[in-house]
C-alpha positions as CSV (number, residue, x, y, z in Angstrom):
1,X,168.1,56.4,128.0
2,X,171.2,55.5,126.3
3,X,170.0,54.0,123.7
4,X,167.6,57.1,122.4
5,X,170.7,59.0,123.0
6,X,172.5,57.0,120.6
7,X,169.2,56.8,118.3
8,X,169.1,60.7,118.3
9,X,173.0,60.9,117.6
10,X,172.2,58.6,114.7
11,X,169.8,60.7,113.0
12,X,171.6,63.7,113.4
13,X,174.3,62.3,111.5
14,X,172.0,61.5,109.1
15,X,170.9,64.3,109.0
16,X,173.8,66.6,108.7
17,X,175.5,63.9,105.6
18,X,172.6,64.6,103.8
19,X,172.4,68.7,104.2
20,X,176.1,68.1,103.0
21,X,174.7,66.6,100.2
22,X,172.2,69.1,99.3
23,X,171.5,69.7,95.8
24,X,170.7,73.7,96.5
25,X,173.5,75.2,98.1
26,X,171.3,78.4,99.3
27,X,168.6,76.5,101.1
28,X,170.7,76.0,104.3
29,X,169.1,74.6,107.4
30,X,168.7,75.8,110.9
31,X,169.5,72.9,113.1
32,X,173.0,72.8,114.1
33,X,173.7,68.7,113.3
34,X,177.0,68.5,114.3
35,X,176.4,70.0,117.7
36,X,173.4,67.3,117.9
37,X,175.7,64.4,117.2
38,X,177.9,65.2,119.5
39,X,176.2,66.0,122.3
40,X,173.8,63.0,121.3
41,X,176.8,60.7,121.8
42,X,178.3,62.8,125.2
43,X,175.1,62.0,126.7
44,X,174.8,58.3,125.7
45,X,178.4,57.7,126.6
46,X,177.6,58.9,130.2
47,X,174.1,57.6,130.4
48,X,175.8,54.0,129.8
49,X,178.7,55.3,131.9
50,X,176.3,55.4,135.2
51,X,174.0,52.5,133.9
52,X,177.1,50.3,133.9
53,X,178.9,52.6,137.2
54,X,182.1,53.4,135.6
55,X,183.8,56.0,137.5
């Protein structure tokens, strides 16, 4: 469960480099990337937390 934490944290930040990126500033997503990543990589860090029993 970590690990597709992690996975979806990755692609998140993917994601929100490239809407950074975007060519057209006026076609602005919906998703809210940064609040993805992070919580993508809060939940893997306590997933591997209680996998490995850190307290």
């Amino acid at each position: 469960m970590a690990g597709s934490s992690a996975a979806i944290a990755l692609f998140a930040s993917f994601a929100d480099w490239r809407r950074n990126r975007r060519r057209d500033p006026d076609k602005v997503g919906f998703m809210p990337w940064s609040f993805i990543t992070v919580m993508g990589v809060l939940c893997a860090l306590m997933l591997a937390g209680a996998a490995l029993k850190i307290h």
